[in-house]
RODO-2510 file (C-alpha; in nm, 4 decimals, decimal comma):
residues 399
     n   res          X          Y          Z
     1     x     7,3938    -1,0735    -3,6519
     2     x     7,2505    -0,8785    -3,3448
     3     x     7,5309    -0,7458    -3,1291
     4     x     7,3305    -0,8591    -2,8042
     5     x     7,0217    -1,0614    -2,7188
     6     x     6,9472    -0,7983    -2,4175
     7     x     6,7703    -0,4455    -2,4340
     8     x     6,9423    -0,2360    -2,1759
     9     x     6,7827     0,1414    -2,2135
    10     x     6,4151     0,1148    -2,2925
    11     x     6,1550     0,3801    -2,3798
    12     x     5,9905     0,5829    -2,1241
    13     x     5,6812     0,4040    -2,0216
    14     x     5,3682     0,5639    -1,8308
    15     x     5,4406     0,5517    -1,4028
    16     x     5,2742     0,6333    -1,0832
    17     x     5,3638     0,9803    -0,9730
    18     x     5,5891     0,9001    -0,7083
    19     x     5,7966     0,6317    -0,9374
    20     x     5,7851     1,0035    -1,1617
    21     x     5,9851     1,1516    -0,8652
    22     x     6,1857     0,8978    -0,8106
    23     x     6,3260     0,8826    -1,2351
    24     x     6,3271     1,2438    -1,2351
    25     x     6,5494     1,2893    -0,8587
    26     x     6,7814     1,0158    -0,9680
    27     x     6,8442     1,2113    -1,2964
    28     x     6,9079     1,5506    -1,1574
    29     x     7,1501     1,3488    -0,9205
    30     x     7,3575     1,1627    -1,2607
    31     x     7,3161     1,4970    -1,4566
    32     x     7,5053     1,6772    -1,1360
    33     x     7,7737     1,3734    -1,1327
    34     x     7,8369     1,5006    -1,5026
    35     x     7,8968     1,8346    -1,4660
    36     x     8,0834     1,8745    -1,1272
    37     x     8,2255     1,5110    -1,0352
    38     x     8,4388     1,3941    -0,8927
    39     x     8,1526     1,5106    -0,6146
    40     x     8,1023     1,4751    -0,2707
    41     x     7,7369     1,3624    -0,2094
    42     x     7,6698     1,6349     0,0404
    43     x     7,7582     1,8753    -0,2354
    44     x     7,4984     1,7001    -0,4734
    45     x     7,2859     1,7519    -0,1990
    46     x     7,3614     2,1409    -0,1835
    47     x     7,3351     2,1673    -0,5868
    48     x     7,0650     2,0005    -0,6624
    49     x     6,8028     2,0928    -0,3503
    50     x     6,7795     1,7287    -0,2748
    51     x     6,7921     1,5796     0,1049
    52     x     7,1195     1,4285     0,1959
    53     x     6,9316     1,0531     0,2109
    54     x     6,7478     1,1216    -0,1232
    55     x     7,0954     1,1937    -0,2747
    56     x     7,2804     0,8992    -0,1009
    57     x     6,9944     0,6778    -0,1667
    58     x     7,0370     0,7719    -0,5772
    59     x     7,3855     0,7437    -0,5528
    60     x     7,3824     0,3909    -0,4309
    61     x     7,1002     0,2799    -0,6701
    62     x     7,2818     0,4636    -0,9581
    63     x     7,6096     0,2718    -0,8751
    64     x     7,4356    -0,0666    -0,8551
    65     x     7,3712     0,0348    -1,2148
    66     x     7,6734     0,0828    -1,3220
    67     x     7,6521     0,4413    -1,3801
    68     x     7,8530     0,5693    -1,0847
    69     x     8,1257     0,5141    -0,8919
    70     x     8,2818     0,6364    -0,6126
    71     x     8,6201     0,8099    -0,6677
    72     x     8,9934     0,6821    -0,5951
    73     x     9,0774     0,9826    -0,3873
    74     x     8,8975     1,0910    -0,0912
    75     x     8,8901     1,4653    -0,0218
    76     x     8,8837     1,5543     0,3961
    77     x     8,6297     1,8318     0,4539
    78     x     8,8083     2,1002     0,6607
    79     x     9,1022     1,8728     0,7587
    80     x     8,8812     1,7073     1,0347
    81     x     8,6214     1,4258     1,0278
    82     x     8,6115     1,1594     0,7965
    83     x     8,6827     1,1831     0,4540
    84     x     8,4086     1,2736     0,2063
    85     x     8,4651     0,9658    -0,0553
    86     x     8,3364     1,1711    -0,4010
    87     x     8,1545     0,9646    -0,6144
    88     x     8,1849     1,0110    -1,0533
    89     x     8,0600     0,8730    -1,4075
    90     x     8,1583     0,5566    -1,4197
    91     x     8,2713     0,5947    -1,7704
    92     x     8,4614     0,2557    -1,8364
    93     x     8,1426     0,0108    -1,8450
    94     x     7,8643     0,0830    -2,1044
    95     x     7,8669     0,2418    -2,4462
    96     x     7,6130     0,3777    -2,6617
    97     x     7,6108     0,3199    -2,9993
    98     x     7,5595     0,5919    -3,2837
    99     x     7,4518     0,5921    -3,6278
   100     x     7,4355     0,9136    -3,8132
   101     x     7,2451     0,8929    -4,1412
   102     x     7,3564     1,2043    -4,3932
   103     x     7,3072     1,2106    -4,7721
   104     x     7,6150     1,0749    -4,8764
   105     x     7,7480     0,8450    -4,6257
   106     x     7,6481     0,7214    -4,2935
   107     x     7,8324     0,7430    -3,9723
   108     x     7,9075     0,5038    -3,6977
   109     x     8,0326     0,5315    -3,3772
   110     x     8,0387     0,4286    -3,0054
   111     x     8,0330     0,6693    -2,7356
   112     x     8,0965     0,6724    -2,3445
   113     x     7,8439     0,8054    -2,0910
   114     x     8,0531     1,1839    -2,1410
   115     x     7,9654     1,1602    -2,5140
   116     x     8,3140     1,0989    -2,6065
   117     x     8,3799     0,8941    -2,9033
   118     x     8,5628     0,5706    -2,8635
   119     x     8,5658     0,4288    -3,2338
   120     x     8,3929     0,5474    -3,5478
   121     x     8,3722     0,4717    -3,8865
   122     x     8,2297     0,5982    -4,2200
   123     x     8,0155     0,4230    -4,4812
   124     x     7,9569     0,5589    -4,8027
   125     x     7,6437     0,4815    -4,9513
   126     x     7,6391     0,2243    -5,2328
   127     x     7,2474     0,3170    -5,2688
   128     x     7,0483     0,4824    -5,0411
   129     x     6,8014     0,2149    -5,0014
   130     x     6,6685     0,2050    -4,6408
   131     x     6,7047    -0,1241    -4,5774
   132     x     7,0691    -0,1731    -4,7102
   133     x     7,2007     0,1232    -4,5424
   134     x     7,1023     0,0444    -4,1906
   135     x     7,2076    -0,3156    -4,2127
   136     x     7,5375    -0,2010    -4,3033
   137     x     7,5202     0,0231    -3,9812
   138     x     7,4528    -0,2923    -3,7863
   139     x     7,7358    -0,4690    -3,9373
   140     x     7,9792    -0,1846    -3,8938
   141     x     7,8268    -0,1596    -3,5229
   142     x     7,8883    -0,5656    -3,4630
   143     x     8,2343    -0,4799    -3,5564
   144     x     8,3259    -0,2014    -3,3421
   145     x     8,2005    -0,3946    -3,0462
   146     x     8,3827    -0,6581    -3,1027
   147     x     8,7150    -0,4492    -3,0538
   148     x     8,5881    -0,3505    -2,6697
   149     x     8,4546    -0,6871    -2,5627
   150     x     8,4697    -0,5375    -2,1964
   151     x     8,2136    -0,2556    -2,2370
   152     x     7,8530    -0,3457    -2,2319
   153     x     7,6422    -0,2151    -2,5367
   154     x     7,2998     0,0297    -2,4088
   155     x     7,1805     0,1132    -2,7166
   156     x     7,1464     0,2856    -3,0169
   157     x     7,1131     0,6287    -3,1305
   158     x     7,0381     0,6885    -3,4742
   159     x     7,0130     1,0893    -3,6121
   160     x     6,8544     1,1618    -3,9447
   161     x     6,7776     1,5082    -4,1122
   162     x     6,4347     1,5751    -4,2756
   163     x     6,1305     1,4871    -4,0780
   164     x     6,1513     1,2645    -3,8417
   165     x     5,8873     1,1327    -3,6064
   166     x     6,0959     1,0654    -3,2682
   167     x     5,8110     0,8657    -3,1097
   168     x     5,7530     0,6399    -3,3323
   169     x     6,0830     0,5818    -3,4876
   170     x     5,9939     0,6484    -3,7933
   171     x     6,1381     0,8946    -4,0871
   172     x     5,8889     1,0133    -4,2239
   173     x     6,0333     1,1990    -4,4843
   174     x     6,4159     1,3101    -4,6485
   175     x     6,3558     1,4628    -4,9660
   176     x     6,7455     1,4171    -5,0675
   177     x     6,7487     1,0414    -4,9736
   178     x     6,4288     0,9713    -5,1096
   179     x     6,3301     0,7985    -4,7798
   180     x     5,9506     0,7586    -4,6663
   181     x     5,7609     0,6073    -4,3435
   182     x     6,0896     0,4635    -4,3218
   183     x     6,0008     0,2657    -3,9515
   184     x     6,3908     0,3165    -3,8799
   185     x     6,3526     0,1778    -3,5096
   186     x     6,1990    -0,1456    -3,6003
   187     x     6,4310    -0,2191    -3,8933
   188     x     6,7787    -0,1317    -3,7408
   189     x     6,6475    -0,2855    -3,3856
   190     x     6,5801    -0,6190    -3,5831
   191     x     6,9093    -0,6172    -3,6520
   192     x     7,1012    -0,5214    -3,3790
   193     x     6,8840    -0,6626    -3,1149
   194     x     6,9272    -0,3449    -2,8874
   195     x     6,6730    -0,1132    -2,7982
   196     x     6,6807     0,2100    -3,0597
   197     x     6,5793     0,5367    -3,0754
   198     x     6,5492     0,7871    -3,3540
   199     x     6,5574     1,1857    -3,3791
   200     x     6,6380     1,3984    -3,6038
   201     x     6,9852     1,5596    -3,6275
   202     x     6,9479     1,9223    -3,5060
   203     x     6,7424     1,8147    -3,2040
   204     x     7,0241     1,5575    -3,1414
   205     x     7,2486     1,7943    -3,0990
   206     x     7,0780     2,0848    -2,8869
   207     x     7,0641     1,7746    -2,6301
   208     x     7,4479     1,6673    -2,7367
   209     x     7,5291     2,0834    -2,6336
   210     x     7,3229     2,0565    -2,3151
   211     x     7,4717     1,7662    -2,1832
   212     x     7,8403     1,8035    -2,3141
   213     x     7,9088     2,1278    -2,4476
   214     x     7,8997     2,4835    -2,4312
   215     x     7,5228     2,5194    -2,3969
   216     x     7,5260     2,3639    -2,0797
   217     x     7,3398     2,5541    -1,8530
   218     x     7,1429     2,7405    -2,0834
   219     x     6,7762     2,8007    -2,0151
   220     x     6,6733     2,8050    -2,3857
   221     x     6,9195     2,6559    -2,7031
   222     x     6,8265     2,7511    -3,0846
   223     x     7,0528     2,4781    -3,2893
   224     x     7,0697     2,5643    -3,6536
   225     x     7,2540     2,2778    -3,8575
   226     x     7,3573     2,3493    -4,2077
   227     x     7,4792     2,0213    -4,4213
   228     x     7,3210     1,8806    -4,7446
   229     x     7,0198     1,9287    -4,5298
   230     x     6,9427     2,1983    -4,3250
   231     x     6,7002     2,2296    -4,0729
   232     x     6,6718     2,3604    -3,6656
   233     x     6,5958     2,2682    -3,2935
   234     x     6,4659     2,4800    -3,0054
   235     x     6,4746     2,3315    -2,6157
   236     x     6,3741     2,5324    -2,2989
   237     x     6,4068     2,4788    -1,9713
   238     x     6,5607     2,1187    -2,0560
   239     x     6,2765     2,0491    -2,3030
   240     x     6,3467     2,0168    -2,7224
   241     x     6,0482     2,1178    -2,9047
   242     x     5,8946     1,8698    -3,1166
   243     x     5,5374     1,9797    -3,2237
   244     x     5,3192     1,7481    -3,3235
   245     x     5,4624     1,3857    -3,4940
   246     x     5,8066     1,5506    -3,3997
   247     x     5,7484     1,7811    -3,7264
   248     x     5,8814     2,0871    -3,5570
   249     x     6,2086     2,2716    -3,6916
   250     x     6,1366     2,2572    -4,1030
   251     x     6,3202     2,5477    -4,2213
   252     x     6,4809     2,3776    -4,5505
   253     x     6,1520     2,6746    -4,7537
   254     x     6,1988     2,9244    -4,5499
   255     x     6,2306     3,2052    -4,8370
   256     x     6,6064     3,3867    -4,8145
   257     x     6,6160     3,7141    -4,9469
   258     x     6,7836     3,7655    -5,3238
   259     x     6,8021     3,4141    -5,3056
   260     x     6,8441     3,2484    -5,6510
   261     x     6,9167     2,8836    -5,6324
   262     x     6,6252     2,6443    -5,7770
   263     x     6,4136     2,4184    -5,5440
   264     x     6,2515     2,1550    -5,5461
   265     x     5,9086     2,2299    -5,4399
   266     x     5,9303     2,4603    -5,7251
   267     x     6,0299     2,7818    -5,6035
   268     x     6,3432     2,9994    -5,5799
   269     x     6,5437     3,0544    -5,3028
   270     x     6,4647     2,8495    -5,0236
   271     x     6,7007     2,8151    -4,7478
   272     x     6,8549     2,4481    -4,8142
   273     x     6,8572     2,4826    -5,1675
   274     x     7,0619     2,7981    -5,0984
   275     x     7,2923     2,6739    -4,8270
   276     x     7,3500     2,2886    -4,8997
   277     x     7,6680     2,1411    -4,9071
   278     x     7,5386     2,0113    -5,2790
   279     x     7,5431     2,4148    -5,3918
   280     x     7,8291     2,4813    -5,2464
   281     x     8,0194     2,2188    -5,4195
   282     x     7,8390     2,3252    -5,7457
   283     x     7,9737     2,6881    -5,6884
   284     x     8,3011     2,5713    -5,5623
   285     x     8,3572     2,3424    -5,9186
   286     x     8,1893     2,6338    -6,1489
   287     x     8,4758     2,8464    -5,9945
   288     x     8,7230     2,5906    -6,0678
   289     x     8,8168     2,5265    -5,7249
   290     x     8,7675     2,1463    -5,7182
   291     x     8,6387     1,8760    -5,9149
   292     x     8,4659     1,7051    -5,6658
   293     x     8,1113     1,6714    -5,4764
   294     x     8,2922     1,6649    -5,0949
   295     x     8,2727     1,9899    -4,8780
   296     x     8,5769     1,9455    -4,7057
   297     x     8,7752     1,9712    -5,0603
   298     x     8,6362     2,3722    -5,0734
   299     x     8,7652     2,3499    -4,7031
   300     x     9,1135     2,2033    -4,8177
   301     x     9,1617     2,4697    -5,0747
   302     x     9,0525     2,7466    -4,8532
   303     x     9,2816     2,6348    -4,6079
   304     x     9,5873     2,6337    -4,8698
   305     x     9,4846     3,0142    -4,9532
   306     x     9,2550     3,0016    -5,2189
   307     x     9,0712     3,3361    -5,1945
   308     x     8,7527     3,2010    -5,4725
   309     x     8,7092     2,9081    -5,2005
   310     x     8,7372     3,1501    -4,8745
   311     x     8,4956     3,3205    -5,0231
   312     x     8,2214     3,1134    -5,1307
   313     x     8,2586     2,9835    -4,7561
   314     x     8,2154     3,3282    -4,6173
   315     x     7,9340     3,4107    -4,8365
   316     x     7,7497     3,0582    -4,7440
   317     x     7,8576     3,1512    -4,3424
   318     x     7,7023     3,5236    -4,4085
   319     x     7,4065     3,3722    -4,5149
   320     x     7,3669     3,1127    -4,2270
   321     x     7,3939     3,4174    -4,0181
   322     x     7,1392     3,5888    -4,1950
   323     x     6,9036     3,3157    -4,1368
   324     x     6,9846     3,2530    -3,7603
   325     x     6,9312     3,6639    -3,7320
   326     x     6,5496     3,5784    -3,8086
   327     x     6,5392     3,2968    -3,5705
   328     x     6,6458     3,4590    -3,3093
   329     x     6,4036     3,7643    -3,3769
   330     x     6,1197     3,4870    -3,3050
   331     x     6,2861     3,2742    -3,0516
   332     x     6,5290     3,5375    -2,8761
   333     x     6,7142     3,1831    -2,6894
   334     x     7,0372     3,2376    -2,4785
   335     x     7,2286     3,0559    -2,6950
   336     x     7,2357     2,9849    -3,0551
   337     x     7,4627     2,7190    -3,1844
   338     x     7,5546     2,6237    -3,5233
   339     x     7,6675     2,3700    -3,7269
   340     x     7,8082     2,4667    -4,0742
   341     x     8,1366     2,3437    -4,2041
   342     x     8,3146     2,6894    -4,3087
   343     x     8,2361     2,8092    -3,9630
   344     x     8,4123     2,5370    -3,7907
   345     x     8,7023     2,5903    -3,9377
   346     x     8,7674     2,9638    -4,0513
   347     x     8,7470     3,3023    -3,7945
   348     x     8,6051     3,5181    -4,0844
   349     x     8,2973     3,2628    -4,1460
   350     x     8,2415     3,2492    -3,7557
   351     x     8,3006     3,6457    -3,8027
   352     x     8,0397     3,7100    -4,1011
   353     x     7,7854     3,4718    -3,9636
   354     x     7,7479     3,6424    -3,6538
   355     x     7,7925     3,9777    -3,7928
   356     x     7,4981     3,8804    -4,0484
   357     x     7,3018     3,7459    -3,7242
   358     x     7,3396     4,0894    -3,5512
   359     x     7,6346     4,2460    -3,3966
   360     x     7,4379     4,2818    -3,0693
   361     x     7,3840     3,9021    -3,0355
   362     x     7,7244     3,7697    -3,1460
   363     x     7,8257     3,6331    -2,7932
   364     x     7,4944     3,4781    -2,8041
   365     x     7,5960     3,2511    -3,1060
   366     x     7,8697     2,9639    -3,0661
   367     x     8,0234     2,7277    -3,3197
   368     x     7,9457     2,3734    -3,2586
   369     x     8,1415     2,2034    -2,9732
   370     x     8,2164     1,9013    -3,1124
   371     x     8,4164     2,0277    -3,4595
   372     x     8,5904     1,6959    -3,5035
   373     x     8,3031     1,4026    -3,3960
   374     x     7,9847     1,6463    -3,4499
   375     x     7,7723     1,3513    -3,6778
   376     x     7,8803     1,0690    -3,4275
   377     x     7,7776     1,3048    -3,1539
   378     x     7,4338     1,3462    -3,2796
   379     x     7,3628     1,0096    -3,2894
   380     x     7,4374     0,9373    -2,9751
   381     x     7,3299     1,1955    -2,7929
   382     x     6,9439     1,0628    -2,8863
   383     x     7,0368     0,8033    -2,6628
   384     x     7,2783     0,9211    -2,3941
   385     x     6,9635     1,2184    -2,3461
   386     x     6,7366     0,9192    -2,2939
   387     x     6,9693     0,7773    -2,0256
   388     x     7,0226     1,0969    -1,8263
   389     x     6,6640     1,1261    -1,8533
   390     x     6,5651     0,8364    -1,7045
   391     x     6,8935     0,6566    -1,5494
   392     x     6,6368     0,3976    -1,3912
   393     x     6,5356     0,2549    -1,6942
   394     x     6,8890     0,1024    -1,7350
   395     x     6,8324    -0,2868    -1,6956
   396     x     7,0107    -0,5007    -1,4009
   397     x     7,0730    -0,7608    -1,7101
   398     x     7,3108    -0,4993    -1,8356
   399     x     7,5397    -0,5110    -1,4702
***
């Protein structure tokens, strides 16, 4: 059963130039509401570059939206005059929706304009059949809406791994899921009846960092993610790389050194048959460590002192670090974060991985920011980037 009749965040569409300037002014305005507010518009103003009546003028449009709102406390400038009223996210209204779609399991979530969960849930997959697993998103996504009745649904935000072509919708291929041309957009829009878009996980979450974590502010972001599937993202200047058909960041063959792990494609060594969750667990129950296929159970027993499972977590975070050493060599970014379960949780894997990467770039590379609500996150930041983006193309149906 869709959870709403209305589209409320629609896809970019060609515009006149100065409709161009209009989108892009009103989004540097919401993206400086984000990071400084509460804000007084005449600091906008001072931030941003923008004329006071451009920034007032955005301010008021972007609060007829629903996206803003001015602030309970006015602050006096100088203790004369009248008092600056500061304006802020209006974070109470609209949610996005977020569907995260790993090998095992797939999560959903809803999320407020600051990226901040507000419910999730976890399906495991019965079968990995396309079509069943994204109608049991919608379901689960019909139910978590119906426990905030009072927020208004803009969207969904669905993040994959393996290729995925962002402008069509479409995964076109995930080797571990056996998905392909999977028109993901069309399907799980059919059933929600909300506009969605689709990206692929690590470019989800270099925009997830730029908008709500520590990469904020950082002229160029290298996001290496490291799950069953493991693959990359590279933004500049506010820009993720795509390439063309959204095919950039494929580094699940990139060859690792004295690597010995079977793949695939029929070699030996490549970097996701060496680093996936699935080996890990393999190594973890060869060791005797556990008896099961979940990460988190190598985590467990690490975290209870077993040295076998510290270990096999340090040697998996050495070699992440050894493969974000050769990214960096050809992208040199300002900030490299990663997503990989033993360094979220334990100092010597965040230690080894950037020791591996090189000593003299270790400040350069962070741990993910969002350790407990990183899949959810991803999801939603596909559409939360779209929205700060273009805050415009939010719908007046949606007020």
């Amino acid at each position: 059963m869709p959870v709403t009749a209305v589209p409320t965040l629609s896809s970019p569409v060609p515009r006149a130039a100065g409709s161009d300037r209009r989108r892009t002014s009103a989004s540097v305005v919401l993206r400086s509401v984000l990071e400084h507010g509460p804000v007084a518009r005449s600091t906008i103003a001072r931030l941003t570059g923008l004329s006071p009546a451009s920034v007032t003028e955005h301010c008021a449009r972007l609060a007829e939206l629903g996206l803003l709102r001015e602030s309970a406390a006015p602050r006096r400038s100088n203790g004369v005059g009248r008092p600056h009223v500061p304006v802020e996210l209006d974070d109470a209204r609209f949610l996005v929706a977020a569907v995260h779609v790993a090998v095992p399991y797939t999560t959903v979530a809803l999320l407020d304009l600051r990226g901040r969960v507000v419910a999730e849930r976890v399906l495991a997959h019965e079968r990995t059949d396309p079509g069943q697993v994204l109608e049991r998103a919608a379901q689960a996504l019909a139910v978590l809406f119906a426990t905030v009745p009072e927020r208004r649904p803009l969207g969904v935000g669905v993040a994959v791994g393996g290729w995925v072509d962002r402008e069509t919708g479409t995964v076109v291929e995930h080797e571990l899921l056996g998905w392909r041309e999977v028109p993901v957009r069309e399907l799980l829009g059919a059933r929600t009846g909300l506009p969605v878009h689709v990206d692929g996980h690590a470019r989800a979450l270099v925009n997830g960092e730029r908008l709500f974590g520590r990469a904020r502010g950082s002229r160029s972001v290298l996001h290496l993610f490291v799950g069953n599937v493991v693959d990359a993202a590279f933004a500049t200047n506010d820009e993720v790389h795509h390439g063309p058909r959204s095919a950039a960041g494929a580094i699940a063959h990139l060859p690792v050194p004295g690597g010995v792990e079977p793949c695939a494609c029929g070699r030996t060594g490549c970097l996701q048959a060496e680093l996936s969750e699935r080996t890990l667990c393999r190594r973890a129950r060869a060791a005797g460590v556990i008896e099961s296929a979940d990460p988190m159970h190598v985590v467990a027993a690490a975290a209870d002192g077993d040295a076998v499972a510290l270990r096999l977590l340090t040697d998996r975070a050495r070699a992440t670090g050894q493969a974000t050493g050769l990214l960096l060599d050809v992208l040199n970014p300002e900030t490299v974060v990663v997503t990989e379960v033993g360094v979220l949780y334990f100092e010597d894997c965040l230690r080894a991985l950037r020791e591996a990467a090189g000593a003299e770039r270790a400040a350069r590379v962070l741990p993910t920011s969002f350790p407990e609500s990183v899949l959810a996150v991803a999801g939603g930041s596909v559409a939360l980037d779209l929205l700060f983006r273009d805050p415009l193309s939010v719908s007046p149906e949606a007020i």
